[in-house]
C-alpha positions as CSV (number, residue, x, y, z in Angstrom):
1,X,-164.8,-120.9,-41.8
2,X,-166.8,-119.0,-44.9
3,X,-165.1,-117.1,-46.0
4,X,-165.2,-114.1,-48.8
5,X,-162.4,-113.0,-51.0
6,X,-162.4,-109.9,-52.8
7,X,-159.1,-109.0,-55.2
8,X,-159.4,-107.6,-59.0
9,X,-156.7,-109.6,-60.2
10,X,-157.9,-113.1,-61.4
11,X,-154.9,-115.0,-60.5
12,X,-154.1,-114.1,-57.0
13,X,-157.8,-114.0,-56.7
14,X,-157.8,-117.5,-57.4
15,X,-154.7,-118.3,-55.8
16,X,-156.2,-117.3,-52.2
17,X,-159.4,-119.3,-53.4
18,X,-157.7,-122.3,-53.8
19,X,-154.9,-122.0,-50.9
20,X,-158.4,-121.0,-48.2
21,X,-159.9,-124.6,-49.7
22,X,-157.2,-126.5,-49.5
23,X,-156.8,-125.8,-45.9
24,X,-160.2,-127.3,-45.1
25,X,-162.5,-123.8,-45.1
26,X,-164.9,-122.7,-47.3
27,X,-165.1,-119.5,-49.7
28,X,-168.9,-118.5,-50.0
29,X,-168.6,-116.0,-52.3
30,X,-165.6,-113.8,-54.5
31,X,-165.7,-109.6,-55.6
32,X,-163.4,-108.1,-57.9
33,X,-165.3,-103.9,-57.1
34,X,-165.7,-102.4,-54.1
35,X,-169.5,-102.5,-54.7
36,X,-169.3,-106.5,-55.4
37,X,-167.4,-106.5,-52.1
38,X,-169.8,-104.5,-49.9
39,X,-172.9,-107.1,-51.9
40,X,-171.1,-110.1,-50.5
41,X,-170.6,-108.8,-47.4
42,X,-173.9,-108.1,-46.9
43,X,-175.8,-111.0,-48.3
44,X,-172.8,-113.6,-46.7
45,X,-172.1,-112.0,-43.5
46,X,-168.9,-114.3,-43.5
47,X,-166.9,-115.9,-40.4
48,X,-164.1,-113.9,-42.1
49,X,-163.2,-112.1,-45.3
50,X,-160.0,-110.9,-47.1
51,X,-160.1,-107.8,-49.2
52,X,-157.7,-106.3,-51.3
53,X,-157.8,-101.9,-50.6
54,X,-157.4,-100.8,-54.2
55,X,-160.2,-102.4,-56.8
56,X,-162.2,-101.0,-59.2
57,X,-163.9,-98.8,-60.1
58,X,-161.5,-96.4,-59.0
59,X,-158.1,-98.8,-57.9
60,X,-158.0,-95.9,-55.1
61,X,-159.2,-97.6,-51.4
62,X,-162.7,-98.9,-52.8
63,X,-161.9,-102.1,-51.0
64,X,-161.2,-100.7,-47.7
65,X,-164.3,-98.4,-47.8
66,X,-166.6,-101.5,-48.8
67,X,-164.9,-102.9,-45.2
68,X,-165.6,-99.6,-43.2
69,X,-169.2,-99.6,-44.5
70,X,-170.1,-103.1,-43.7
71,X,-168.1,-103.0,-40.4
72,X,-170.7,-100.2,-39.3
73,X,-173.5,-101.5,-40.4
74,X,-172.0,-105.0,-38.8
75,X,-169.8,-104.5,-36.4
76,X,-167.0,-106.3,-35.8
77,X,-167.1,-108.6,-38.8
78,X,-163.8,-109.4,-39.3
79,X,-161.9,-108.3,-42.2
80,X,-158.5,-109.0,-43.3
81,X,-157.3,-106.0,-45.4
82,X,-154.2,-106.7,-48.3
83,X,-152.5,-104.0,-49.1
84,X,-148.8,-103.2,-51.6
85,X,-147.9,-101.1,-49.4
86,X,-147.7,-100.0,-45.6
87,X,-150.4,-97.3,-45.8
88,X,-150.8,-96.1,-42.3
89,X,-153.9,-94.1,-43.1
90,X,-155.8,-97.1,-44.1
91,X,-154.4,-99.0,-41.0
92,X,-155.6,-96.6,-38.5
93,X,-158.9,-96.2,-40.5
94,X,-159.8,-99.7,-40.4
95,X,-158.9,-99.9,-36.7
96,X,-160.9,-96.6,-35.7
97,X,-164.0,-98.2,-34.1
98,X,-162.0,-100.0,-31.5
99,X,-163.5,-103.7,-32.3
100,X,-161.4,-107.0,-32.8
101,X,-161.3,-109.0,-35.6
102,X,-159.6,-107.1,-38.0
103,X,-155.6,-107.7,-40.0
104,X,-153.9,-105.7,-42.2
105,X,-151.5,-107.5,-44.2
106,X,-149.0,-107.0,-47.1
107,X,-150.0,-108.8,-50.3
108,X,-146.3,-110.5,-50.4
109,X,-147.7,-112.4,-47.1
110,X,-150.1,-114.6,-49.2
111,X,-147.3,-116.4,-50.6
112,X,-145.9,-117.8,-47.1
113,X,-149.3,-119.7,-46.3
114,X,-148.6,-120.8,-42.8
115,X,-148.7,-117.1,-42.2
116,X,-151.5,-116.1,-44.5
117,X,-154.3,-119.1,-42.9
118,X,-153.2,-118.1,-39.3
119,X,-154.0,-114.5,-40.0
120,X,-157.4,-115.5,-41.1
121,X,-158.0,-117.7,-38.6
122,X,-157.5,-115.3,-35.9
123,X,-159.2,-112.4,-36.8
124,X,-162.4,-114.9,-38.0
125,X,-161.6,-115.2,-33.5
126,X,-162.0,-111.7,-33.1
127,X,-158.0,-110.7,-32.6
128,X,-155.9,-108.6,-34.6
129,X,-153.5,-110.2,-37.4
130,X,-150.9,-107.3,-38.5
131,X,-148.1,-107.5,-40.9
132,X,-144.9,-106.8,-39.1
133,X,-143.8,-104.0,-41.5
134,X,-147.6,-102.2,-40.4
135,X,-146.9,-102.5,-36.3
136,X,-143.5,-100.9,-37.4
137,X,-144.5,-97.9,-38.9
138,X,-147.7,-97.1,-36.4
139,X,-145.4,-97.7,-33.6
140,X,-142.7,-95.5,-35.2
141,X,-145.0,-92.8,-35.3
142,X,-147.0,-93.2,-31.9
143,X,-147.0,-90.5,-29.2
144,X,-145.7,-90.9,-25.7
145,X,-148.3,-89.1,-24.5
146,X,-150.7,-92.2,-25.4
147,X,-149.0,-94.1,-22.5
148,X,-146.1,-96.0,-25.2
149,X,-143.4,-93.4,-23.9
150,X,-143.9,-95.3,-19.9
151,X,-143.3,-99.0,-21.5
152,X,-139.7,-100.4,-21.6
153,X,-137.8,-101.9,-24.3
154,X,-139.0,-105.5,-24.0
155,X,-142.2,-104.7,-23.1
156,X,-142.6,-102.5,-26.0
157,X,-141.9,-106.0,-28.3
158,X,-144.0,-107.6,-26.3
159,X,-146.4,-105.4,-27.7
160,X,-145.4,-104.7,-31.3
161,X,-145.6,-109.3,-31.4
162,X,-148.6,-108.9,-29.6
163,X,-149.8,-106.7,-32.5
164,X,-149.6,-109.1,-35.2
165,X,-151.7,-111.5,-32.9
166,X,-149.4,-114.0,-31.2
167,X,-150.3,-115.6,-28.2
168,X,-148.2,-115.2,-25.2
169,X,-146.4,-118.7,-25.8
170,X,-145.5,-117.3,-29.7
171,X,-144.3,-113.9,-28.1
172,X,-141.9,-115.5,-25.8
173,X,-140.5,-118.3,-28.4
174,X,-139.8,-115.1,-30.4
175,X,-138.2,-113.5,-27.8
176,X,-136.4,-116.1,-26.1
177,X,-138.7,-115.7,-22.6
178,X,-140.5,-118.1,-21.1
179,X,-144.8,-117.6,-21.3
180,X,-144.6,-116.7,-17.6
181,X,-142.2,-114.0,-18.0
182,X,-144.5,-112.9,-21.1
183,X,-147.2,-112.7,-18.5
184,X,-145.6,-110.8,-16.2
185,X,-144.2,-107.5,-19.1
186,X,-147.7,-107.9,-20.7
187,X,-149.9,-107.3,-17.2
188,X,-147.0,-104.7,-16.5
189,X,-147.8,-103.3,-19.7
190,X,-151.4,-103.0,-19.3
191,X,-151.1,-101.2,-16.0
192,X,-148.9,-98.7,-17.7
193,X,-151.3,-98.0,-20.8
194,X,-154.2,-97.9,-17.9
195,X,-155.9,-101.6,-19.5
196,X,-158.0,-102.4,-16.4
197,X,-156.8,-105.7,-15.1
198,X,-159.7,-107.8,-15.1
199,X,-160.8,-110.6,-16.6
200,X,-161.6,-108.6,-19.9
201,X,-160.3,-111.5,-22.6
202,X,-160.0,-108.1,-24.9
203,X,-157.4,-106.4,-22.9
204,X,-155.1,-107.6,-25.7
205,X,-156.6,-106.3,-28.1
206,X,-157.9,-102.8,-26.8
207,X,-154.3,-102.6,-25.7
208,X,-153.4,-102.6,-29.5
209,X,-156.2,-100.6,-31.1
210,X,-156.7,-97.9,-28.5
211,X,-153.0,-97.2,-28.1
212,X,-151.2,-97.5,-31.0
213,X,-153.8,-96.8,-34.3
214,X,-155.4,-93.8,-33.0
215,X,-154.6,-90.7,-34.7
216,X,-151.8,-88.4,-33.6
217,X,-154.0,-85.4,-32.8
218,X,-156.7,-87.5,-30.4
């Protein structure tokens, strides 16, 4: 994959350089600003790019608005947003325009790599990769109007795991089921949340944008 990696600090900066090579891929270009960011994004167009929210100028969200902007002027480039904290504004913000191929992920998961390439890797495939701790708090504060309030207990894990962008297999090792029981709660699910059943190979992730990173008040 090519990959760009934008973070102000030097050493985790390089740290993710280094940890993305060693792993076979390639990092075409690095940022430290949001307007370096939104430069490389542009010029690169990468397979996939990880980008820290707060940098400089500002260390407010100029990382996360150099995403938005070259998400709509490219859409669905994936991003992979790092973040301190669970900040569910910026998690429903970068998941507003419905597309795949976007993660949102604590920085404290860089250190567990297994974790950190596999996020990469799937939202360079157009899927979702988000940090446990994230699908907690959006699902904490969903509505049951938005369909959530029909699902039942197991198939609402099926859907928080389904969230951070494990396969069905994954999912049911997690949960003890076997992939055809998996099957059968996520096509339940999708009937409930009105996901057509067809052979859409986004249901999965519509299922997770639509319902669960919309705003309250839509």
């Amino acid at each position: 994959m090519r990959i760009v990696v934008a973070e102000d600090l030097y050493l985790l900066r390089d740290g993710m350089v280094r940890l993305i090579e060693a792993c076979g891929h390639q990092v075409v270009a690095t940022a430290a600003t949001g307007p370096e960011t939104l430069d490389a994004l542009r010029t690169w167009r990468p397979d996939v790019s990880v980008i820290d929210v707060r940098m400089p100028p500002n260390q407010s969200d100029e990382g996360l608005r150099a995403a938005l902007a070259a998400r709509g002027e490219m859409p669905g480039l994936p991003v992979l947003i790092l973040s301190q904290h669970v900040e569910q504004l910026y998690a429903r913000e970068l998941l507003a325009d419905g597309s795949g191929g976007v993660g949102y992920l604590l920085k404290e998961s860089v250190f567990d790599a297994e974790q950190f390439i596999g996020a990469l890797e799937r939202v360079a495939a157009g899927g979702t990769a988000m940090d446990p701790a994230v699908i907690a708090k959006l699902l904490s504060n969903s509505s049951p109007t938005r369909g959530l309030g029909r699902l039942t207990e197991r198939e609402y894990s099926v859907l928080g795991l389904m969230a951070e962008g494990l396969s069905n297999r994954a999912i049911g090792r997690r949960l003890f089921l076997s992939e055809s029981a998996v099957s059968k709660y996520t096509t339940s699910m999708f009937g409930k949340l009105g996901i057509a059943d067809n052979d859409d190979s986004n249901r999965r992730v519509r299922a997770v944008l639509t319902y669960l990173n919309k705003p309250e008040n839509s």
